[in-house]
N, C-alpha and C positions, 0 to 999 in steps of 0.2 A: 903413710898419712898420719896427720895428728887430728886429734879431736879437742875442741875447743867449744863448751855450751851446745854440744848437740851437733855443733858443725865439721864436718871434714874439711881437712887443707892440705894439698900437697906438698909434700917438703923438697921433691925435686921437679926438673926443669918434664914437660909431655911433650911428645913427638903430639904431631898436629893429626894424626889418626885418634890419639887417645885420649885427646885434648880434654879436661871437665868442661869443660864450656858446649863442646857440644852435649855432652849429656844432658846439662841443663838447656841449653836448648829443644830437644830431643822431648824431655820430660815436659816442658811450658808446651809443646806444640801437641803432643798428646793427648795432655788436658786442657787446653784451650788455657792456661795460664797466661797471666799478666808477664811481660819479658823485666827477669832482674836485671839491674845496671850490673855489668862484671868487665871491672876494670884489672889488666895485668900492671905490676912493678915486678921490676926485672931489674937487672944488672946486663942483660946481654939487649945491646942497642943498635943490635944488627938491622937494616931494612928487614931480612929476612925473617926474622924472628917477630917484629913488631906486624907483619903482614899475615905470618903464618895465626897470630892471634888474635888477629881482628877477623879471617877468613874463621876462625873456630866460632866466634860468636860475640867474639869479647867487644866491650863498648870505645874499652880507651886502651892505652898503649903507656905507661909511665915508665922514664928510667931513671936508677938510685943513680948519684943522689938524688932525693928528692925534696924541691922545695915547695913553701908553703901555697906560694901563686898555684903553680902545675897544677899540684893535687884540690886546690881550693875550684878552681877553674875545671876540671876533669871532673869533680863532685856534683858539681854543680849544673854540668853538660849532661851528666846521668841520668841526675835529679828529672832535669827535664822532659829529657826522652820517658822516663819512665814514667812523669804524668803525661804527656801525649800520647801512650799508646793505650 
């Protein structure tokens, strides 16, 4: 992992056991927390892999490359959900 401002980031691809996404899930439902938008970009555009990350917790699914619509649009669907809940 690298750390960046306090935050951890994975530098390689998780099996869907050790997914971070569920931990943050995990941690929000423990303490009654607000659910963060957690969007995966990837390079691998497999069904498989876009499924295994959305069943982890994840909000959105992007693959490189990546343009501005996608990500503009996927931001924005976050956005959303995360003031409705």
């Amino acid at each position: 992992m690298t750390r960046q401002s306090g935050a951890a980031f994975p530098r390689r691809p998780c099996s869907v056991k050790e997914h971070p996404a569920r931990s943050i899930r995990a941690i929000e439902a423990e303490q009654e927390a607000p659910r963060t938008p957690i969007l995966a970009l990837t390079a691998n555009a497999s069904t498989e892999d876009r499924e295994a990350c959305l069943s982890a917790g994840m909000d959105g699914f992007l693959v490189k490359p990546l343009d501005r619509e996608r990500l503009s649009a996927a931001l924005a669907g976050s956005s959303d959900a995360a003031l409705a809940a």
